[in-house]
Each structure stands twice: as structure tokens, then as C-alpha cells.
C-alpha positions in Angstrom: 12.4 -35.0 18.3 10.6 -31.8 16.7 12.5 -29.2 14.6 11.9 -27.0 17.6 14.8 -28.9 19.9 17.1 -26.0 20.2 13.8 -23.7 22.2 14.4 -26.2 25.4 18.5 -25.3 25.3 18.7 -21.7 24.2 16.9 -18.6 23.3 15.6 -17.8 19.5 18.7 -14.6 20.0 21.4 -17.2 21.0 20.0 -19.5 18.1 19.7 -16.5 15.3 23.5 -15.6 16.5 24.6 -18.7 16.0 23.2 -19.3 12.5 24.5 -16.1 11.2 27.9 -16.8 12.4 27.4 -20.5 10.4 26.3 -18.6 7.7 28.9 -16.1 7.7 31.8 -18.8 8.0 30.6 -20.4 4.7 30.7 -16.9 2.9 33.6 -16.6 0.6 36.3 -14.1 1.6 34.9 -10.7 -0.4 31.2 -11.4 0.7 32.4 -12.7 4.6 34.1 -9.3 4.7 31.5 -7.0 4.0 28.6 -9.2 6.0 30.8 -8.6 9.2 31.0 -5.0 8.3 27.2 -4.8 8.6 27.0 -6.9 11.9 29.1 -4.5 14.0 26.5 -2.5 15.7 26.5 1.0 18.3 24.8 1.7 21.0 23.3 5.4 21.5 22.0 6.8 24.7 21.5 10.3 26.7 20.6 10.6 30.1 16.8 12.4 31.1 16.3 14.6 34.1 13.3 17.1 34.3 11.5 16.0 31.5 14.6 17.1 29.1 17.1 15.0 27.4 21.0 15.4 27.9 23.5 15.1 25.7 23.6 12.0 23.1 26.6 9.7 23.9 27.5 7.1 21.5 29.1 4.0 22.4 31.1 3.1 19.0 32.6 -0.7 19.8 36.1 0.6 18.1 36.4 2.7 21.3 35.7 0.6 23.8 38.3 -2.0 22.3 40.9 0.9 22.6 42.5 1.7 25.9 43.2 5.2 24.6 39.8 6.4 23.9 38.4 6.4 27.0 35.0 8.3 27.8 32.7 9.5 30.8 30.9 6.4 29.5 33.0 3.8 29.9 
């Protein structure tokens, strides 16, 4: 078997995904804290027509998760 197993089962974003989360685990609590502060992400986007952009919509993932905060997005 070559070091390169894991390319025939998944992709290199599934494998990279699942070494961080290793990685993360073995983290002690302080330093597992702040490295899954930096892995929450947003997504930004804004919708073209005529050659001009629209208003900028952020998708922050503390939103979604809430019920409350709903947007024309969602």
C-alpha cells in the first residue's frame, strides 16, 4: 500500500478536514478554543444584473443556526 491510500476513498478536502479535526482534538483546552474560533468561516455574495453589482449579503453561520434571524437569504 502507498502513503497515497486515502486519494482512492476520498478527496484531498475530506482528508485535510479530517486531519484538522484530529489535530484540533489533541489540542489542549485554551489552544482547542481559539483554533475553532479561526475555523468558523462566512460566506459573502451579491447578486449582478446589467453589468452592476447589488447589494453584499453576508451569510454569518451564527444566523443561520438561529431561527430568529432569518434573512431574504435563507
Amino acid at each position: 500500500m502507498s502513503a497515497a491510500t486515502w486519494r482512492g476513498v476520498f478527496t484531498f478536502n475530506k482528508y485535510s478536514q479530517i486531519t484538522a479535526g484530529a489535530v484540533r482534538k489533541s489540542l489542549q483546552e485554551t489552544q482547542r478554543l481559539a483554533a475553532e474560533k479561526r475555523g468558523v468561516t462566512a460566506v459573502r455574495y451579491q447578486v449582478w444584473e446589467n453589468g452592476k453589482g447589488g447589494e453584499q449579503v453576508t451569510l454569518d453561520p451564527s444566523q443561520i443556526q438561529d431561527p430568529k434571524n432569518k434573512t431574504a437569504a435563507v
